[in-house]
N, C-alpha and C positions, 0 to 999 in steps of 0.2 A: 504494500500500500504506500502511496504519497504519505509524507508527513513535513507538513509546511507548519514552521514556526517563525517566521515572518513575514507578514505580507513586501515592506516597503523595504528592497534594499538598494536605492540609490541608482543602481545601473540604467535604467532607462531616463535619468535624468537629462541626459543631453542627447535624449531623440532617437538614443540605439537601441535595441534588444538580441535575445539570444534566441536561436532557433531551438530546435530539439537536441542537433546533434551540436548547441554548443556554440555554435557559429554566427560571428555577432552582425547584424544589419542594421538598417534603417526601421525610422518604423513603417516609412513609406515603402516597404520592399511587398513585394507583391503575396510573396507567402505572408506577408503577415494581414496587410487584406485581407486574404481568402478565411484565415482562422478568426481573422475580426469580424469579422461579417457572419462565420459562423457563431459565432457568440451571440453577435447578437439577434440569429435567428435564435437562438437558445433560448434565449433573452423575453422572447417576443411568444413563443411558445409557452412560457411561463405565466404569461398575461393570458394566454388562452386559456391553459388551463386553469386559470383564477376566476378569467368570466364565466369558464364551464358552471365553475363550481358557485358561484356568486348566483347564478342565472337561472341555473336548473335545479330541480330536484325530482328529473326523471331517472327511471332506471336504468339507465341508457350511459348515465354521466360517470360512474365506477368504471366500467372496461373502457369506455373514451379517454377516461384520464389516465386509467393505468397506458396504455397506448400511446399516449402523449409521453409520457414519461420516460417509456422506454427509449422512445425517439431522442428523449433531451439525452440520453447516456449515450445513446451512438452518435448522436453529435459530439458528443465532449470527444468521443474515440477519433472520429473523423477530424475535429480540431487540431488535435494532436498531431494525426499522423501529418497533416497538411503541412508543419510546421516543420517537416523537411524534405528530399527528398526521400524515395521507395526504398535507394540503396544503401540511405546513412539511415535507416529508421534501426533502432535496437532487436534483436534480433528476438526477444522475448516477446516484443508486441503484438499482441492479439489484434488484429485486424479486421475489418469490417468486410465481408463476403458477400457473393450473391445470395446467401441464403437469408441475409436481411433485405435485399433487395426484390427477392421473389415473394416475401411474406407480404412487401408491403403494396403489392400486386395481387396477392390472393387478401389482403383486407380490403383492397378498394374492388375487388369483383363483389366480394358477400358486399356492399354497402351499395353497387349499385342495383343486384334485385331487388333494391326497395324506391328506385329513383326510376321516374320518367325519363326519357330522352329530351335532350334540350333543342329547344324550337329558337334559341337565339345564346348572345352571348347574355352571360350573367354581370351583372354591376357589383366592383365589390363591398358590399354593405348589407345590412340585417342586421341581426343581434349582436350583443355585445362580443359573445364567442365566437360569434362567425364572421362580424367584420375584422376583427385580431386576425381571425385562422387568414382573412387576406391579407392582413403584412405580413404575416409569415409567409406565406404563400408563396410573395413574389420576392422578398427577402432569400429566399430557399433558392429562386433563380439567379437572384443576384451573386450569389455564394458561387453558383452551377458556370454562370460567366466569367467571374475570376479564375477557376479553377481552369476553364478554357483556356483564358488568358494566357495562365502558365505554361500550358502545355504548346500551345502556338509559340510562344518566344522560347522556351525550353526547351522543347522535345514531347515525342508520345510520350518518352520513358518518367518527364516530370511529375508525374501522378498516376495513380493506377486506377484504371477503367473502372474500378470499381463505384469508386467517389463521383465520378461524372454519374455514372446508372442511380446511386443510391438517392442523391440529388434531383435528379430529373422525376425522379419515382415519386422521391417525398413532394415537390410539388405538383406535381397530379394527384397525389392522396391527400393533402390538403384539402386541394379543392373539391374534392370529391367528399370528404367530410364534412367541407362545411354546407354542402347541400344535402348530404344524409341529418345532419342535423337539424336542417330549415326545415326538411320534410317532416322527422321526427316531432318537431315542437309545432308544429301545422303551423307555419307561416308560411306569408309567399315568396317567392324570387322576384329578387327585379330587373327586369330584362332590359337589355341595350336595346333603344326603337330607334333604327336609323333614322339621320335627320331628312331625307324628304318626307317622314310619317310622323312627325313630332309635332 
């Protein structure tokens, strides 16, 4: 286990940081983006889960938040490994696989036999959990685009395929949650009306 017994020591005071393997940057360096941004989808998911719980008290809100939660831990995973290259990562590290990535592809199928097909785009807003799940949402892409980034200025090999699938997943499960939820709580969608019908 980690055992942090100081948060503040000084080293990032004049703009630099330390990656995983050690290695000191900017803070403007681009791995450190991609983990910042995952933070604060962390960050952001946190909030969801608080609306969840704030908002509901369907039966429904226990395994959504358990679900949530797990996600916060693989992102912390995912944060991490971000924070260096594939081939400086410690050799002990437990890594994030497709079989987190297929799970969260077999939870957005069970969620949408409960959903219509969409007749337009969706706006993001409704409830207080469901307008959050969209900045998470698109926070989740924003994460997906730096991670891009890297790999276009760096190499395929700056990231493993993994992190791009896990990403691109969690933001469709999102969004697919947060319309199993609108449904669940019987509210409406609000649909984007192009502007010749507005």
């Amino acid at each position: 286990m980690v055992r942090i017994t100081k948060v503040h020591t000084g080293g990032g005071d004049t703009g630099k940081t330390s990656l995983l393997d050690g290695k000191r940057v900017g803070k403007e360096n681009l791995r450190v983006g991609v983990y910042g941004t995952i933070d604060g989808l962390n960050s952001q998911i946190g909030v969801v889960r608080m609306e969840l719980n704030r908002h509901n008290h369907s039966d429904f809100v226990d395994d959504v938040d358990d679900k949530l939660g797990i996600i916060q831990q693989e992102l912390f995973d995912i944060g991490g490994e971000c924070s260096c290259s594939p081939g400086k990562l410690p050799p002990q590290m437990a890594l994030i696989g497709m079989e987190q990535c297929d799970r969260l592809v077999t939870e957005m199928d069970e969620m949408l036999e409960d959903l219509s097909p969409l007749t337009s785009f969706i706006m993001p807003t409704g409830s207080p959990p469901v307008a959050t799940m969209h900045v998470a949402r698109t926070t989740t892409r924003r994460a997906e685009r730096k991670v891009c980034e890297i790999i276009s200025i760096e190499g395929e090999n700056a990231m493993r395929t993994e992190i791009i699938c896990y990403l691109n997943r969690l933001s469709d499960w999102l969004f697919v949650l947060g319309r199993w939820i609108t449904a669940k709580n019987g509210e409406e969608e609000v649909l984007w009306t192009p502007l010749g019908k507005r």
